[in-house]
PDB file of N, CA, C and O in Angstrom:
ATOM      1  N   UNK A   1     -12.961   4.311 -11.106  1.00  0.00           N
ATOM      2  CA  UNK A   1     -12.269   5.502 -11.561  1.00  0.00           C
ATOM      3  C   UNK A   1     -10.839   5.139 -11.933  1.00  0.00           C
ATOM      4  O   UNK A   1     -10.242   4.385 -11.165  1.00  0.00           O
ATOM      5  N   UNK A   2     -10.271   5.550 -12.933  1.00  0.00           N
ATOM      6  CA  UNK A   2      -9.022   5.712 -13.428  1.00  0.00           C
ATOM      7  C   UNK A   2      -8.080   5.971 -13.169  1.00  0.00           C
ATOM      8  O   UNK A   2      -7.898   7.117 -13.580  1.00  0.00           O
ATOM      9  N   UNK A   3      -7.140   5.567 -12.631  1.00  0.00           N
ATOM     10  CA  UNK A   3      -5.696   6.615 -11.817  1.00  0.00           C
ATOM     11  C   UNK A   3      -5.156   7.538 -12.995  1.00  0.00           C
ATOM     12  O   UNK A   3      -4.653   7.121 -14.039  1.00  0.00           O
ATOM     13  N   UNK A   4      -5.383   9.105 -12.576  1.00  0.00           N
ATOM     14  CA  UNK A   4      -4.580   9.940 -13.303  1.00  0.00           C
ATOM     15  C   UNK A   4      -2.583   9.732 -13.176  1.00  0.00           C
ATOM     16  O   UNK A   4      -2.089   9.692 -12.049  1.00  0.00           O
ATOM     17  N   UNK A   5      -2.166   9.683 -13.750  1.00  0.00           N
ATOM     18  CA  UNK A   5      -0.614   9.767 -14.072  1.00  0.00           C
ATOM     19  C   UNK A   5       0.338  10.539 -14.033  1.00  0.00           C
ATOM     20  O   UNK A   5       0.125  11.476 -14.802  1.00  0.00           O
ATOM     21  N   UNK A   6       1.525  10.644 -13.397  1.00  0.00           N
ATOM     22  CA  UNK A   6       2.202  11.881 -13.405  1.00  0.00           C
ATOM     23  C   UNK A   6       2.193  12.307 -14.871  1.00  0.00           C
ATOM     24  O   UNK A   6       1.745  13.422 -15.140  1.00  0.00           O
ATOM     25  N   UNK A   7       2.556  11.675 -15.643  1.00  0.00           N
ATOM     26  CA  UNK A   7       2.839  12.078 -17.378  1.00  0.00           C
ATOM     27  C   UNK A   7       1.578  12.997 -17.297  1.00  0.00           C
ATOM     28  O   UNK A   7       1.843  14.177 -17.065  1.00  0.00           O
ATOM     29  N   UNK A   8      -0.201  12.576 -17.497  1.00  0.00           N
ATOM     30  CA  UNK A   8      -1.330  12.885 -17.356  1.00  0.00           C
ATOM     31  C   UNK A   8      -1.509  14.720 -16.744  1.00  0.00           C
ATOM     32  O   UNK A   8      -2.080  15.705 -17.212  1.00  0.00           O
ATOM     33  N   UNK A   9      -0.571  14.428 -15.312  1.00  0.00           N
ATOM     34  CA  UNK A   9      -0.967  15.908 -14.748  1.00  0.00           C
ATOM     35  C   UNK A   9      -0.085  16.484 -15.247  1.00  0.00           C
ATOM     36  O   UNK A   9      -0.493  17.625 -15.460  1.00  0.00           O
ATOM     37  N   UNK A  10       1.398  16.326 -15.729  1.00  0.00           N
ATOM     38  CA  UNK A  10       2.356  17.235 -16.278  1.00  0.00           C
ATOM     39  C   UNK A  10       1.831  17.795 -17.824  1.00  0.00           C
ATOM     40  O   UNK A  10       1.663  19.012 -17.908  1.00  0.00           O
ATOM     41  N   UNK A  11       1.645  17.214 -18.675  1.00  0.00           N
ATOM     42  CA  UNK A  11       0.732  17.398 -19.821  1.00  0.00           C
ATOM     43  C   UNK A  11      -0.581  18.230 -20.070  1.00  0.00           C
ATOM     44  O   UNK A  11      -0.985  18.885 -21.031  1.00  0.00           O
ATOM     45  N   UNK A  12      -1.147  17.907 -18.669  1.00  0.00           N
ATOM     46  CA  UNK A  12      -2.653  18.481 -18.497  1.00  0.00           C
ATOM     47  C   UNK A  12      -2.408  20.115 -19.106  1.00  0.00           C
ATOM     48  O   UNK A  12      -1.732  20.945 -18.498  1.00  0.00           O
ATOM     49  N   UNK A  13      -2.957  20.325 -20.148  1.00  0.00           N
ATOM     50  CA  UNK A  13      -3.431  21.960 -20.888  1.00  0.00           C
ATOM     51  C   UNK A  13      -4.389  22.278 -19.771  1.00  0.00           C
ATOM     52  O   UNK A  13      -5.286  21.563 -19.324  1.00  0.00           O
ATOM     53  N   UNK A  14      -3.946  23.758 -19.328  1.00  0.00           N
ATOM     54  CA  UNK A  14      -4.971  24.281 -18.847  1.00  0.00           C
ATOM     55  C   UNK A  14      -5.086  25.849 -19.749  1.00  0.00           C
ATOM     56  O   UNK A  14      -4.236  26.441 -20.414  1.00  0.00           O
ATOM     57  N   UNK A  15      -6.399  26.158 -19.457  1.00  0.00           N
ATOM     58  CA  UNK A  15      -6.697  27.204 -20.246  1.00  0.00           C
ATOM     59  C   UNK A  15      -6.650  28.881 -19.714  1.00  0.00           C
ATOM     60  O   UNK A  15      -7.659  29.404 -19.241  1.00  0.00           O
ATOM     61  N   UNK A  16      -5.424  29.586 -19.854  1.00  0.00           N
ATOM     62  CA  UNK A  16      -5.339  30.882 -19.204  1.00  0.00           C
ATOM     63  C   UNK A  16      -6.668  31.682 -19.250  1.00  0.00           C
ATOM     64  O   UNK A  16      -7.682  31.477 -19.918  1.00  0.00           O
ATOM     65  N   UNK A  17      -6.371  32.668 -18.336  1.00  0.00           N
ATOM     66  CA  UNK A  17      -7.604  33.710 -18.346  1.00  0.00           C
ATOM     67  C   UNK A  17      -7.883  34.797 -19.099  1.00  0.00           C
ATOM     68  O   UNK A  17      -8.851  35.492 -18.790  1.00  0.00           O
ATOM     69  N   UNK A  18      -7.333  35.021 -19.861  1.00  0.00           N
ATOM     70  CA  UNK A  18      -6.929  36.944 -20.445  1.00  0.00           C
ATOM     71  C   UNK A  18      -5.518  37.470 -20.487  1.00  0.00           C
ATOM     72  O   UNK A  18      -4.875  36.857 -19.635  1.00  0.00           O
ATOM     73  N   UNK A  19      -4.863  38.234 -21.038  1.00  0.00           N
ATOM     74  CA  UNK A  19      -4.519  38.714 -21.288  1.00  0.00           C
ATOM     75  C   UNK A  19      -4.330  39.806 -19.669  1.00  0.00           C
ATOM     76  O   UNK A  19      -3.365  40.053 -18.946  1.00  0.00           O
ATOM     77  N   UNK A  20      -5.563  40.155 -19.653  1.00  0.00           N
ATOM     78  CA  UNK A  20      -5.588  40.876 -18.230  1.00  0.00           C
ATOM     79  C   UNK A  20      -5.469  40.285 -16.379  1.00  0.00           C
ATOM     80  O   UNK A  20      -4.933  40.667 -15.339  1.00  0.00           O
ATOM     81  N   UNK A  21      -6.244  39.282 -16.798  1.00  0.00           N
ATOM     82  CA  UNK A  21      -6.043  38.289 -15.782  1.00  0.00           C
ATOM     83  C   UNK A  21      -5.244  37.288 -15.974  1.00  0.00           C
ATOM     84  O   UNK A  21      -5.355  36.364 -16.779  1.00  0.00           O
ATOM     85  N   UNK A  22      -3.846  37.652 -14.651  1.00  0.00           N
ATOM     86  CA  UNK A  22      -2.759  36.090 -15.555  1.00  0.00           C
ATOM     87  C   UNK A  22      -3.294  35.129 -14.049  1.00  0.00           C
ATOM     88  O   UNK A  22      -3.633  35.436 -12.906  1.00  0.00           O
ATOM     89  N   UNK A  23      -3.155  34.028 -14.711  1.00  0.00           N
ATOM     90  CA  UNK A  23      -3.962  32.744 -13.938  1.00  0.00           C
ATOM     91  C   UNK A  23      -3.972  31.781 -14.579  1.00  0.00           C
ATOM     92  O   UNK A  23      -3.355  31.610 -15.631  1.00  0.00           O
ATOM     93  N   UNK A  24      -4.795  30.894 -13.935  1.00  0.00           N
ATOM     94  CA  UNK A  24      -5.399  29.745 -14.563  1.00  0.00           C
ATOM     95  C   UNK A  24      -6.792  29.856 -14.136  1.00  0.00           C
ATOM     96  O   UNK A  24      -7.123  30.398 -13.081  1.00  0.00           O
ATOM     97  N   UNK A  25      -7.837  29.182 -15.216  1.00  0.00           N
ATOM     98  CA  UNK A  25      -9.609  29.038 -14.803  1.00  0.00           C
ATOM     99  C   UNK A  25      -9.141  27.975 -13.287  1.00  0.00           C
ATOM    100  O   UNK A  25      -8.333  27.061 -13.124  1.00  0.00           O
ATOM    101  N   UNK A  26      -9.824  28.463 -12.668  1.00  0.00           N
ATOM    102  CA  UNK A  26      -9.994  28.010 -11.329  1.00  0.00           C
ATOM    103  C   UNK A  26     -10.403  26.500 -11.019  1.00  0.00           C
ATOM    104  O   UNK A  26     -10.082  25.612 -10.229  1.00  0.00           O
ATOM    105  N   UNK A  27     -11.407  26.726 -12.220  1.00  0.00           N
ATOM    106  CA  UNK A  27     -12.350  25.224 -12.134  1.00  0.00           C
ATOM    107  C   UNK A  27     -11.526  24.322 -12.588  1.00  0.00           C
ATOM    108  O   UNK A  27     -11.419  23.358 -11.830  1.00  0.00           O
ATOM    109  N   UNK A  28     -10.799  24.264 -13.700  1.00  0.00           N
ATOM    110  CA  UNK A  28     -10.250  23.646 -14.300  1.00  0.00           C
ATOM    111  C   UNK A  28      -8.732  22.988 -12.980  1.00  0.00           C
ATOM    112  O   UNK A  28      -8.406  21.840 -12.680  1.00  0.00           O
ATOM    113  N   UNK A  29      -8.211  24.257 -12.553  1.00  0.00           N
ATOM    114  CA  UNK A  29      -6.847  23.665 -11.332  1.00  0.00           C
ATOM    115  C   UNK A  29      -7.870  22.756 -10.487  1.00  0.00           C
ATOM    116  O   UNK A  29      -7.689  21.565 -10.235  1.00  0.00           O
ATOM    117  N   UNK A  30      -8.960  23.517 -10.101  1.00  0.00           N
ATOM    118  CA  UNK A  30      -9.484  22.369  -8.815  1.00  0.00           C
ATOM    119  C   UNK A  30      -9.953  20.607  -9.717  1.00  0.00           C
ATOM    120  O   UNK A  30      -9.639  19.539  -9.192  1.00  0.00           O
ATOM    121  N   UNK A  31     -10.428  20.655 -10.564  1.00  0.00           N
ATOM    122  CA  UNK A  31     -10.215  19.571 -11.562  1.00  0.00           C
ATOM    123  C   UNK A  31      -9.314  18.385 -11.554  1.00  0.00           C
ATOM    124  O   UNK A  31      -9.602  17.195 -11.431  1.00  0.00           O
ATOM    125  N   UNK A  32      -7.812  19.144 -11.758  1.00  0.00           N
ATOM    126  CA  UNK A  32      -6.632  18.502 -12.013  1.00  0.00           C
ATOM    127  C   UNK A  32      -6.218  18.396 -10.449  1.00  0.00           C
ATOM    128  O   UNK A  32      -5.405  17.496 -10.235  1.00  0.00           O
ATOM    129  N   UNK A  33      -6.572  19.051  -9.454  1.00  0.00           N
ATOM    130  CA  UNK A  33      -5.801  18.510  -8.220  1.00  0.00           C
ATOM    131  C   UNK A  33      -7.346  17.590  -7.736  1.00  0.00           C
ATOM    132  O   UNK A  33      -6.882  16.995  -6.763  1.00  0.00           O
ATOM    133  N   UNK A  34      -8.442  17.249  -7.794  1.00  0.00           N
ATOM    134  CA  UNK A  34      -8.905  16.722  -7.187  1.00  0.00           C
ATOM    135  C   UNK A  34      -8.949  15.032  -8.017  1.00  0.00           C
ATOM    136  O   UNK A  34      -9.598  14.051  -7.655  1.00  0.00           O
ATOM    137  N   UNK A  35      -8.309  15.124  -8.836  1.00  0.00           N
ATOM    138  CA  UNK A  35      -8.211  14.142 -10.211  1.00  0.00           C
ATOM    139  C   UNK A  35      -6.710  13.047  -9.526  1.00  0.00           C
ATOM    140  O   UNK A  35      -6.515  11.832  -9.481  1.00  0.00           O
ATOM    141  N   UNK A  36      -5.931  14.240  -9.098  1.00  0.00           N
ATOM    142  CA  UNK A  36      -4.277  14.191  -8.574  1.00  0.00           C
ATOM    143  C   UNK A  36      -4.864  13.195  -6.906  1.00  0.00           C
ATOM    144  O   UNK A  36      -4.843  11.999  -6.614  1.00  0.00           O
ATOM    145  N   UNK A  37      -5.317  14.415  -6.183  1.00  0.00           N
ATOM    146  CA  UNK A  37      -5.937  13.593  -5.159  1.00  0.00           C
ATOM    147  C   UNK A  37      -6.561  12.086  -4.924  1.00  0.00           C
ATOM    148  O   UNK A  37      -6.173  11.035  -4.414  1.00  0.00           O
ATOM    149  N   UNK A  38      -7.555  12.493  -5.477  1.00  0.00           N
ATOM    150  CA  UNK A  38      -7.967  10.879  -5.708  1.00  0.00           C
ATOM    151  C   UNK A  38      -6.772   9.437  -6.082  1.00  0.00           C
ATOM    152  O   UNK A  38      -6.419   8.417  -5.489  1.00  0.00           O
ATOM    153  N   UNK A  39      -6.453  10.124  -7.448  1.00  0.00           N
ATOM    154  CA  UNK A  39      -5.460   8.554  -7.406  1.00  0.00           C
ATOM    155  C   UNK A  39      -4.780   8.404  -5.927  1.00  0.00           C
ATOM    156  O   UNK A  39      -4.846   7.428  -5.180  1.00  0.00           O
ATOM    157  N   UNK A  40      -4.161   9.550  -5.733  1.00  0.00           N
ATOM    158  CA  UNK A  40      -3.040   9.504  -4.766  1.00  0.00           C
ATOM    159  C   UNK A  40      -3.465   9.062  -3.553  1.00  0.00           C
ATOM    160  O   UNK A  40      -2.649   8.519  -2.808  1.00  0.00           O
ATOM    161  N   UNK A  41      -5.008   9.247  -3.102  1.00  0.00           N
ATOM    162  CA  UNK A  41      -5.730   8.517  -2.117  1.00  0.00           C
ATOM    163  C   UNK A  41      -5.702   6.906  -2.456  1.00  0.00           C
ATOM    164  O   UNK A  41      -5.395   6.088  -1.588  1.00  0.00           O
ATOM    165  N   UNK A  42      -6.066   6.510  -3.860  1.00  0.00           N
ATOM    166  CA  UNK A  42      -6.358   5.069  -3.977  1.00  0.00           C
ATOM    167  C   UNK A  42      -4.743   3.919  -4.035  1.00  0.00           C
ATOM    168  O   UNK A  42      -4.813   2.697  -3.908  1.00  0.00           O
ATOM    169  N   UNK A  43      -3.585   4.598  -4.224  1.00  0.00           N
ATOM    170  CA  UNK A  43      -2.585   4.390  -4.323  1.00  0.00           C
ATOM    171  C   UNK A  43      -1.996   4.426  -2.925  1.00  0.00           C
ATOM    172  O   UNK A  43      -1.025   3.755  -2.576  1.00  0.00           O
ATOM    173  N   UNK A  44      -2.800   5.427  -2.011  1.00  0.00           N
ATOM    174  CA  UNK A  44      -2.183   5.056  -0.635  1.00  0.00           C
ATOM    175  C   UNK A  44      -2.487   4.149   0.092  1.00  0.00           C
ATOM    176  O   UNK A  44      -1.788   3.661   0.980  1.00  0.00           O
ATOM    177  N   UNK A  45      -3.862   3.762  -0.314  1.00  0.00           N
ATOM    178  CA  UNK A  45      -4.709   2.690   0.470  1.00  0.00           C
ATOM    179  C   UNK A  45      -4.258   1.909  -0.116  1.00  0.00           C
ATOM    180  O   UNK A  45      -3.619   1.196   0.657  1.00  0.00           O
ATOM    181  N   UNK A  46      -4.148   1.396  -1.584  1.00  0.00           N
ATOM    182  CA  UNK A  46      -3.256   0.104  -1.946  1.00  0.00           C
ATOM    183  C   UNK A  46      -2.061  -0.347  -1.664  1.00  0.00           C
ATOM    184  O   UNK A  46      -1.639  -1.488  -1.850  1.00  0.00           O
ATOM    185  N   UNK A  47      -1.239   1.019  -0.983  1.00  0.00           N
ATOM    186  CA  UNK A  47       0.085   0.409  -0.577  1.00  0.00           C
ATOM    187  C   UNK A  47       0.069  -0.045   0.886  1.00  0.00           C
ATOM    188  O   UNK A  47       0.862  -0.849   1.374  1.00  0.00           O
ATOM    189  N   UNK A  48      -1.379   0.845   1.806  1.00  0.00           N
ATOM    190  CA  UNK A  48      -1.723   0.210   3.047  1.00  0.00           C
ATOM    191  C   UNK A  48      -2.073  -1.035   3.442  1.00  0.00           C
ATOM    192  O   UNK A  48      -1.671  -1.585   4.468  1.00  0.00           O
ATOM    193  N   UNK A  49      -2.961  -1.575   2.485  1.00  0.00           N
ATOM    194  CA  UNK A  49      -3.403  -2.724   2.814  1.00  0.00           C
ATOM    195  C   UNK A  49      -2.316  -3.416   2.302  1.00  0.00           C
ATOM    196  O   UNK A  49      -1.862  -4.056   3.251  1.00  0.00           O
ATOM    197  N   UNK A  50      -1.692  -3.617   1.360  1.00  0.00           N
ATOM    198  CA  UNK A  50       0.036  -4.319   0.506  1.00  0.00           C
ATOM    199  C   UNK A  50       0.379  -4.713   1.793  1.00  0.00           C
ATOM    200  O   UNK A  50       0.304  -5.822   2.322  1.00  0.00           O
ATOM    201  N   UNK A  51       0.902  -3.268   2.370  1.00  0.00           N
ATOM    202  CA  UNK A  51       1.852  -3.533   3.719  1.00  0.00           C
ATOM    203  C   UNK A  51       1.281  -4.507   4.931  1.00  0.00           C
ATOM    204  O   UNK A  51       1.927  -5.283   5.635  1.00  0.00           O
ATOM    205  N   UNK A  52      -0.060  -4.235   4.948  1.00  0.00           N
ATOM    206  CA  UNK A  52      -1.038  -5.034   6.099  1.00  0.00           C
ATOM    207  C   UNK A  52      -0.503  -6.286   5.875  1.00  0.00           C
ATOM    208  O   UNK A  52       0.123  -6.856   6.768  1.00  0.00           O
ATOM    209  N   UNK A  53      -0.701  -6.853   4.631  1.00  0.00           N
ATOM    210  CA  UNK A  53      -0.923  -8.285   4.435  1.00  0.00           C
ATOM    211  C   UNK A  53       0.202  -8.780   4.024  1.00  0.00           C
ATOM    212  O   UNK A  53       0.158  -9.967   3.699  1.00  0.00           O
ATOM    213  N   UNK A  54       1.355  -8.158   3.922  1.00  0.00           N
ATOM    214  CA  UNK A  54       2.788  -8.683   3.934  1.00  0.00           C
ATOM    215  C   UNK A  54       2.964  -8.757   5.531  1.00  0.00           C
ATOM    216  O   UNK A  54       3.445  -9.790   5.996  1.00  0.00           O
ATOM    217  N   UNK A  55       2.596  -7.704   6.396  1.00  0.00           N
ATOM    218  CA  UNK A  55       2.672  -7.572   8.089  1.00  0.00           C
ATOM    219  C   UNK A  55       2.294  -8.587   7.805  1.00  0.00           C
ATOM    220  O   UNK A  55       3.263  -9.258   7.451  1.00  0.00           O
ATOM    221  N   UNK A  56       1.296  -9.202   7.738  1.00  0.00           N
ATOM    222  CA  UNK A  56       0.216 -10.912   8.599  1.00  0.00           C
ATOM    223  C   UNK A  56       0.957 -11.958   7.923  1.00  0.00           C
ATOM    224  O   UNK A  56       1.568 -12.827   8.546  1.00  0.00           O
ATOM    225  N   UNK A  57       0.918 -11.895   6.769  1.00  0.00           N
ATOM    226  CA  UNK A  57       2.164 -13.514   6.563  1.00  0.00           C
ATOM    227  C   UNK A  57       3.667 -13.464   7.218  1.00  0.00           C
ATOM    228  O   UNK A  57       4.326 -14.438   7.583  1.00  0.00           O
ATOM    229  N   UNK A  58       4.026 -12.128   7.271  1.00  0.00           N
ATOM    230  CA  UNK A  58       5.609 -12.228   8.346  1.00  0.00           C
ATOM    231  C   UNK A  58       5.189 -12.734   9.721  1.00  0.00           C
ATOM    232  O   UNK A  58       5.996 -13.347  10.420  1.00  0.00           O
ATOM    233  N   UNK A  59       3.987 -12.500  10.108  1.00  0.00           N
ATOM    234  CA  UNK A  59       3.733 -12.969  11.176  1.00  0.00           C
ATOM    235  C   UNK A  59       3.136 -13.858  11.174  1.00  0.00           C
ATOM    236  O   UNK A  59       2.935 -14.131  12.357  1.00  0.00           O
ATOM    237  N   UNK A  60       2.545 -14.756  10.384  1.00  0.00           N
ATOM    238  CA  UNK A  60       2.031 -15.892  10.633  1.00  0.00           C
ATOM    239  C   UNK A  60       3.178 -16.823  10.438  1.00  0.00           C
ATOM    240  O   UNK A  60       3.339 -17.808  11.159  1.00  0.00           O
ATOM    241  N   UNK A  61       4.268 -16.386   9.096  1.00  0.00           N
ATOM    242  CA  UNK A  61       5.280 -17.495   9.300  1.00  0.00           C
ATOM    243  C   UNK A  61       6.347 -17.268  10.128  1.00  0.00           C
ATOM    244  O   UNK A  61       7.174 -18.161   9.948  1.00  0.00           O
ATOM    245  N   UNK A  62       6.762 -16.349  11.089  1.00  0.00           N
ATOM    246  CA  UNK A  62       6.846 -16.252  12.187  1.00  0.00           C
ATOM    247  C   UNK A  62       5.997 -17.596  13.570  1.00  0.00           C
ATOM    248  O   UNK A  62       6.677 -18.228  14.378  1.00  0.00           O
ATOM    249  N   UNK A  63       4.938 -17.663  13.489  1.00  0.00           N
ATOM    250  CA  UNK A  63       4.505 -18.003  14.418  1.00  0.00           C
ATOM    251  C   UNK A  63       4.420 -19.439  13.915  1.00  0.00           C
ATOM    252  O   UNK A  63       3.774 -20.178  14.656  1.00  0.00           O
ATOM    253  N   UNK A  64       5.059 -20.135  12.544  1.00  0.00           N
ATOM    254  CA  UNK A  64       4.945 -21.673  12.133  1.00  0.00           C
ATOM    255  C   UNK A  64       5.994 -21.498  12.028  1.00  0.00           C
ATOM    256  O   UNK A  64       6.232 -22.565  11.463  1.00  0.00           O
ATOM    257  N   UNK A  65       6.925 -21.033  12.086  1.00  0.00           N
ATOM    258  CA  UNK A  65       8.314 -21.573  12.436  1.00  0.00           C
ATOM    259  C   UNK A  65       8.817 -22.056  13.975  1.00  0.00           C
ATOM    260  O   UNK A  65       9.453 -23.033  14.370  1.00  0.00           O
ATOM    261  N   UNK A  66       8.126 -20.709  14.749  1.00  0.00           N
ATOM    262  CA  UNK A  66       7.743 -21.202  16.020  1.00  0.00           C
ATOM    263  C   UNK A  66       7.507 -22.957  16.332  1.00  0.00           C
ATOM    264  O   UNK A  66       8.352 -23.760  16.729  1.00  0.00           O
ATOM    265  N   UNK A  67       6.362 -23.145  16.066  1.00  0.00           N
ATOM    266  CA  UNK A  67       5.497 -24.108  15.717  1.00  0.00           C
ATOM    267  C   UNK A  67       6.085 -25.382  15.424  1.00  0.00           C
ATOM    268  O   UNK A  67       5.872 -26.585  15.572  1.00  0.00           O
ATOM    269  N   UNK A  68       6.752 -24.744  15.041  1.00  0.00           N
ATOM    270  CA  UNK A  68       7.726 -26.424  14.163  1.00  0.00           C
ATOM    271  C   UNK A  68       9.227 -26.561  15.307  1.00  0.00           C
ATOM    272  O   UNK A  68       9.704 -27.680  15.496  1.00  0.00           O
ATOM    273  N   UNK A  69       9.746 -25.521  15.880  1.00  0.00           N
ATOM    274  CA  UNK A  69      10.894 -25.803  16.108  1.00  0.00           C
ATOM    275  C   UNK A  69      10.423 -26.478  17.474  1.00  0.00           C
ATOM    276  O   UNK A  69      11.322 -27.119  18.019  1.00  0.00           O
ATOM    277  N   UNK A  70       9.248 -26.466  18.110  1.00  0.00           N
ATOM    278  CA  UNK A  70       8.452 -27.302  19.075  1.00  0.00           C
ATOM    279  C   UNK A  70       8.024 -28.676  19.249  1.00  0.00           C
ATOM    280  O   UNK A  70       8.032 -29.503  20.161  1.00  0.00           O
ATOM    281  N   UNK A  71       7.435 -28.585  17.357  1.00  0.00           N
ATOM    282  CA  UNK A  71       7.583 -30.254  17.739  1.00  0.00           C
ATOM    283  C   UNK A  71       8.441 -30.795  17.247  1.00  0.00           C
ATOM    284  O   UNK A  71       8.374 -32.002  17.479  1.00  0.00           O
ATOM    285  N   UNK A  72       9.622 -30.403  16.392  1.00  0.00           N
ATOM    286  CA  UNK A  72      10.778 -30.938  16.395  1.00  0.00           C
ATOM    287  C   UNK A  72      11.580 -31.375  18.076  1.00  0.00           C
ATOM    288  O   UNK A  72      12.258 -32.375  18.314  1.00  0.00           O
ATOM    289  N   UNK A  73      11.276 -30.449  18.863  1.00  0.00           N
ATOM    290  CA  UNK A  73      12.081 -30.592  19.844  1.00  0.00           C
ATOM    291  C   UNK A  73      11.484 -31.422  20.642  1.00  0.00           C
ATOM    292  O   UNK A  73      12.144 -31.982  21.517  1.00  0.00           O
ATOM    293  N   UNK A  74       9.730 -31.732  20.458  1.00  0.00           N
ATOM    294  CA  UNK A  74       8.998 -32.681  21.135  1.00  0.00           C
ATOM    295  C   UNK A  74       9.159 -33.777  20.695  1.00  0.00           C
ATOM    296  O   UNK A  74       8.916 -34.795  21.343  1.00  0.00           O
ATOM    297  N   UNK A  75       9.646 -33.761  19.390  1.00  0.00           N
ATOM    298  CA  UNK A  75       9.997 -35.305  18.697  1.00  0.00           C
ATOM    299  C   UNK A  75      11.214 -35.894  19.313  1.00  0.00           C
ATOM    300  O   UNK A  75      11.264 -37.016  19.817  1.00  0.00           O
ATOM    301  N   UNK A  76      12.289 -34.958  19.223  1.00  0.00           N
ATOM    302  CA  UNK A  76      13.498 -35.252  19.870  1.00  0.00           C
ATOM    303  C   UNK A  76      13.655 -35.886  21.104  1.00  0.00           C
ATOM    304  O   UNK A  76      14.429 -36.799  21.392  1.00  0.00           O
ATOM    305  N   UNK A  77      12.642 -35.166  21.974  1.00  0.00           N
ATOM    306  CA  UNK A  77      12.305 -35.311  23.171  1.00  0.00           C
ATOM    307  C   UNK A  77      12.186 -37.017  23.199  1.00  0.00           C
ATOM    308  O   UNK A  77      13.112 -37.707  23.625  1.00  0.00           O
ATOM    309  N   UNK A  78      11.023 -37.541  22.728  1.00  0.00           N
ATOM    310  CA  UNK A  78      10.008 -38.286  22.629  1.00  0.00           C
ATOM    311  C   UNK A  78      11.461 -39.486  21.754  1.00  0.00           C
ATOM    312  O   UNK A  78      11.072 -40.652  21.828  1.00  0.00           O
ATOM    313  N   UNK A  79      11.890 -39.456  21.537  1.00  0.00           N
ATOM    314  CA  UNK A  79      12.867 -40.432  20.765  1.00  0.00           C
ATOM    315  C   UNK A  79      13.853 -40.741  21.939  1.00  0.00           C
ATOM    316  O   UNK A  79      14.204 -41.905  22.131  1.00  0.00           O
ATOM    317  N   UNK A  80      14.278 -39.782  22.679  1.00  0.00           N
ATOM    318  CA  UNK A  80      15.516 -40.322  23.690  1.00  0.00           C
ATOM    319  C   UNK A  80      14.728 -40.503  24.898  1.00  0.00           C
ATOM    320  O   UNK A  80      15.350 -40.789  25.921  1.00  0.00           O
ATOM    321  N   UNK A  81      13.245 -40.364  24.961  1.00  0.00           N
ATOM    322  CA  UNK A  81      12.404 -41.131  26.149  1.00  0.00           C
ATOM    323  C   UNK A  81      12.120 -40.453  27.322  1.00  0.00           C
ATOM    324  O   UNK A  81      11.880 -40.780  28.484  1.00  0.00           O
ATOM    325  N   UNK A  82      12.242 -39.081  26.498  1.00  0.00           N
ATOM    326  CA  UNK A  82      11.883 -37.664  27.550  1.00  0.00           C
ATOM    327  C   UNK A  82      10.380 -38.062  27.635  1.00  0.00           C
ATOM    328  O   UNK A  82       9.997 -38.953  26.876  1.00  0.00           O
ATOM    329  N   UNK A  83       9.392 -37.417  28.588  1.00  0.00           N
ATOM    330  CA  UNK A  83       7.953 -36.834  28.062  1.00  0.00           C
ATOM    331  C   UNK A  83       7.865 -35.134  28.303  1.00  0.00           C
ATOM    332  O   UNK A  83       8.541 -34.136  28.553  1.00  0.00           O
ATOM    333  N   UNK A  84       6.989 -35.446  28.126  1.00  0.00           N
ATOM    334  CA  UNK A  84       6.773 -33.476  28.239  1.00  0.00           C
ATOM    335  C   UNK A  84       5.550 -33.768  29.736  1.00  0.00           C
ATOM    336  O   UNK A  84       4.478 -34.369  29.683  1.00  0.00           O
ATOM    337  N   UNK A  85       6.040 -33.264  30.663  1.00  0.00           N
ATOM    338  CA  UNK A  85       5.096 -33.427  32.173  1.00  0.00           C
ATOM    339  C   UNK A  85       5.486 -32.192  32.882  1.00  0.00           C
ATOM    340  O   UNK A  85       5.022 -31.947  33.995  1.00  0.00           O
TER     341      UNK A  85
END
C-alpha cells in the first residue's frame, strides 16, 4: 500500500451532500481518514523499529568499546609483567 501525503489529504475533493444537508458523504471522510491512518500507522512502525536498531548499535558499540579498553589495559598489564590472577 501507498503512503497517502499530507499534500494528498489537504487536496483530497470531497463531495458535499445537498444543498439541504451541509456535510460531507460519510463514506468518502471515513475513506480519507482510514487512508490518513494507515500511512500514519506504517510511518510509526518505521520510525519504531529506526529507533530499535539505532538503540542496538549504541549499544553494541557501547559494549566494544568496553571491550577494547580491557584488553588494552590487559596488554598494558602484560607488557610491565602484571598477570591477571
Amino acid at each position: 500500500m501507498a503512503l497517502i501525503t499530507p499534500h494528498e489529504i489537504r487536496t483530497r475533493l470531497l463531495t458535499t451532500r445537498g444543498w439541504l444537508h451541509q456535510g460531507y458523504d460519510a463514506d468518502e471522510v471515513d475513506d480519507l481518514l482510514d487512508d490518513a491512518a494507515d500511512s500514519l500507522e506504517q510511518v510509526s512502525l518505521w520510525a519504531l523499529i529506526t529507533h530499535s536498531r539505532m538503540h542496538a548499535l549504541q549499544a553494541g558499540h557501547q559494549h566494544r568499546r568496553r571491550s577494547l579498553k580491557r584488553r588494552r589495559k590487559a596488554i598494558r598489564n602484560t607488557r610491565k609483567g602484571k598477570t591477571n590472577e
